[in-house]
C-alpha positions as CSV (number, residue, x, y, z in Angstrom):
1,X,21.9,37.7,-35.5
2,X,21.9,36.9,-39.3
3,X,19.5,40.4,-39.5
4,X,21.7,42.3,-38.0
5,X,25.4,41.3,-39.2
6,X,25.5,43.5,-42.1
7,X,24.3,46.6,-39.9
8,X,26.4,45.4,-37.4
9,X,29.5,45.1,-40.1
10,X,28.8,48.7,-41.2
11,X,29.0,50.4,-37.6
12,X,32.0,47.6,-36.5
13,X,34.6,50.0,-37.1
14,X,32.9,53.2,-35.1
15,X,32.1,50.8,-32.2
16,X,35.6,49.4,-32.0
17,X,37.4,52.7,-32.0
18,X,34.7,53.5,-28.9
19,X,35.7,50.7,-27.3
20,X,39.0,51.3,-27.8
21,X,39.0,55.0,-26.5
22,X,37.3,53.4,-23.1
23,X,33.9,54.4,-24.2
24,X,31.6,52.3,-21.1
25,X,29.7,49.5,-22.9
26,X,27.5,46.5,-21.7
27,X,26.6,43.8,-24.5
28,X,24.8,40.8,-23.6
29,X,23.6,37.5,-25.5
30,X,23.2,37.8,-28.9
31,X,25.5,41.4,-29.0
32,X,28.2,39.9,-26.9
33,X,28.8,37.1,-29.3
34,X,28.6,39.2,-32.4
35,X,31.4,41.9,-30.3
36,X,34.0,38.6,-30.8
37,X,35.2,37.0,-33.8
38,X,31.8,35.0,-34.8
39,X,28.7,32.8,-34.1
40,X,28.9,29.4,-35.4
41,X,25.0,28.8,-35.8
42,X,24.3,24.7,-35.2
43,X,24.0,24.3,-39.5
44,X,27.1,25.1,-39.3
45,X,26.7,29.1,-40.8
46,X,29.4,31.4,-39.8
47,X,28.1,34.7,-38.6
48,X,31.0,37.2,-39.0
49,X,31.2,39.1,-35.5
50,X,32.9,42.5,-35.0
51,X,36.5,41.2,-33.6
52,X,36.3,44.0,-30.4
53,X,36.3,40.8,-28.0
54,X,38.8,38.3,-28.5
55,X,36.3,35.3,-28.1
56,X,34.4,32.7,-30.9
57,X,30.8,30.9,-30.0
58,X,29.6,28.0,-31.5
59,X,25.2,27.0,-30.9
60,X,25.8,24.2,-28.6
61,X,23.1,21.0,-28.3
62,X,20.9,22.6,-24.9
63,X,20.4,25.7,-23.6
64,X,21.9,27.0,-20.6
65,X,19.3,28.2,-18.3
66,X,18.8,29.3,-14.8
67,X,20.5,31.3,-12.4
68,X,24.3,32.6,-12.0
69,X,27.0,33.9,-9.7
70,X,30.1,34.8,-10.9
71,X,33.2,36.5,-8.6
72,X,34.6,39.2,-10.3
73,X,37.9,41.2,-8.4
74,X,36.1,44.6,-9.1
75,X,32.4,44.3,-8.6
76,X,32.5,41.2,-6.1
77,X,29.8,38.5,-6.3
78,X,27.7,39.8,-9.5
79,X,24.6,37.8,-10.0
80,X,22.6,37.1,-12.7
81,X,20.1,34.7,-14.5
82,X,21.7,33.2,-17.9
83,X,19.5,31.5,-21.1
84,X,21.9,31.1,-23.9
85,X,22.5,27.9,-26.2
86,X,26.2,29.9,-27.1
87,X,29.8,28.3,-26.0
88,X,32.0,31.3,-26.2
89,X,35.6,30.6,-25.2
90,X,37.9,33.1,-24.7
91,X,41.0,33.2,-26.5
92,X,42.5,34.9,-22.9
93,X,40.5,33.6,-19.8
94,X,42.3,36.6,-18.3
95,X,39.6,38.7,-19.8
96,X,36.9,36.5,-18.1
97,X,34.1,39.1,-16.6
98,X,34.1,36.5,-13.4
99,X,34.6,32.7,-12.4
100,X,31.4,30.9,-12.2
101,X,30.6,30.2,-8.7
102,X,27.2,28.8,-9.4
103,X,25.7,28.4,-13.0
104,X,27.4,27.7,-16.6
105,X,28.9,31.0,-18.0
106,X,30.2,31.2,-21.1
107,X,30.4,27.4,-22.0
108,X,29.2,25.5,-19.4
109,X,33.0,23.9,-18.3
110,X,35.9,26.0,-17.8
111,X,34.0,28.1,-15.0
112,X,34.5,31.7,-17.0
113,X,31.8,34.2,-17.7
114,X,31.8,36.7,-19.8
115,X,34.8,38.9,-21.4
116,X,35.9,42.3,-19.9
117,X,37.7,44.5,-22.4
118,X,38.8,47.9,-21.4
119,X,35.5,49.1,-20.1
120,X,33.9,46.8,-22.1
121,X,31.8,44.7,-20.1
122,X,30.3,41.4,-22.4
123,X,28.1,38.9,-20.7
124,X,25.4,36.2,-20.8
125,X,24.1,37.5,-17.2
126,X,20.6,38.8,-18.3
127,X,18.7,40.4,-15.7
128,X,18.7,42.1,-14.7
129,X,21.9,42.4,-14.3
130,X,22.4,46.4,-13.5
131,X,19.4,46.6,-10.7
132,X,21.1,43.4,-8.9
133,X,24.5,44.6,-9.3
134,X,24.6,47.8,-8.5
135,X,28.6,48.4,-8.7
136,X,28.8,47.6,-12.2
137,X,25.8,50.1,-13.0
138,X,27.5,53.0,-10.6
139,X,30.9,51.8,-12.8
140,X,29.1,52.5,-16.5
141,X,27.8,55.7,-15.3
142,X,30.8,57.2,-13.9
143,X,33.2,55.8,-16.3
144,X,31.0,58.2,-18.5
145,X,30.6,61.0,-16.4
146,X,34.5,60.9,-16.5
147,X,35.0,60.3,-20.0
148,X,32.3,63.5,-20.8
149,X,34.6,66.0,-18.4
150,X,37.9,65.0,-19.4
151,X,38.5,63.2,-16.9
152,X,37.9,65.2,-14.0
153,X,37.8,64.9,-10.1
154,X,33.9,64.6,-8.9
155,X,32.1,62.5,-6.4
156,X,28.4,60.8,-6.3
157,X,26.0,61.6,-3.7
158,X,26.1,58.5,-1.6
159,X,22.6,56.4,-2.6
160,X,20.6,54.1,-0.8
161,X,21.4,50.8,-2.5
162,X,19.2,48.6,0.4
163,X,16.7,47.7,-2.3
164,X,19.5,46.4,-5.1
165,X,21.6,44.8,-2.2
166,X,18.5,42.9,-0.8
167,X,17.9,41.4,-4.4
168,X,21.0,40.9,-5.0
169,X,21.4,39.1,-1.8
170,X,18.1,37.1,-3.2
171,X,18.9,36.5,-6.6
172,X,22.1,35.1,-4.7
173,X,20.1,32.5,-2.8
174,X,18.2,31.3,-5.4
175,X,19.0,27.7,-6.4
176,X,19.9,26.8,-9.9
């Protein structure tokens, strides 16, 4: 993270006004906590974030590790496997991604997950995350699709999602 903040500074403003204009985004990790305010590394260094997501992280003691589901009202039960020593809270838990059914999320006690910002999607769920949850994948790409034609009216062929569903369904299962 301290390699990239002054590239990151540099490109801030550009990434914000996408953001802003509802440009589709998934950051996870290390890029979701640079998207808030700043990273507080555990020698007490202040890495300057890019203030898109209204959330702070400080390095906390252990790392959280293992397996995660989170509810979210507009993709459901979204699973994912987490390995962050980050504790992001959210200055609105309104904005939380999901509530942490099983797993830490973005701090390991008050049960949120992640930050969703416009179509912003931040999160600690690494993976992988799009393969497992399929609605939030078919969600990226059609917010795009719409955004590149103004817009307009179209529908997706129907896929065959058996394959995600089924580990999805596993990922689900799997103990912490």
């Amino acid at each position: 993270q301290n390699k990239i903040e002054a590239d990151l500074k540099k490109i801030g403003p550009e990434l914000k006004k996408r953001v802003e204009n509802g440009t589709p985004t998934l950051v996870i990790c290390g890029l979701y906590q640079l998207f808030g305010k700043s990273f507080t590394t555990s020698d007490e260094h202040r890495i300057e974030g890019i203030d898109i997501l209204k959330l702070s992280t400080t390095a906390g003691d252990e790392r959280l590790i293992g397996n995660i589901v989170i509810k979210n009202d507009q993709f459901g039960e979204i699973v994912g496997y987490e390995n962050h020593s980050g504790l992001t809270t959210l200055e609105d838990k309104s904005q939380a991604f999901g509530t942490v059914v099983s797993g830490a999320g973005n701090n390991g006690e008050d049960q949120t997950e992640g930050c969703i910002y416009k179509n912003c999607i931040g999160t600690y769920l690494h993976g992988p995350v799009l393969p497992k949850n399929p609605k939030i994948a078919d969600f990226l790409i059609e917010t795009a699709i719409r955004r590149q034609r103004g817009g307009d009216k179209f529908s997706f062929t129907e896929l065959d999602d058996s394959e995600e569903k089924a580990a999805h369904r596993s990922a689900a299962k799997r103990p912490r």
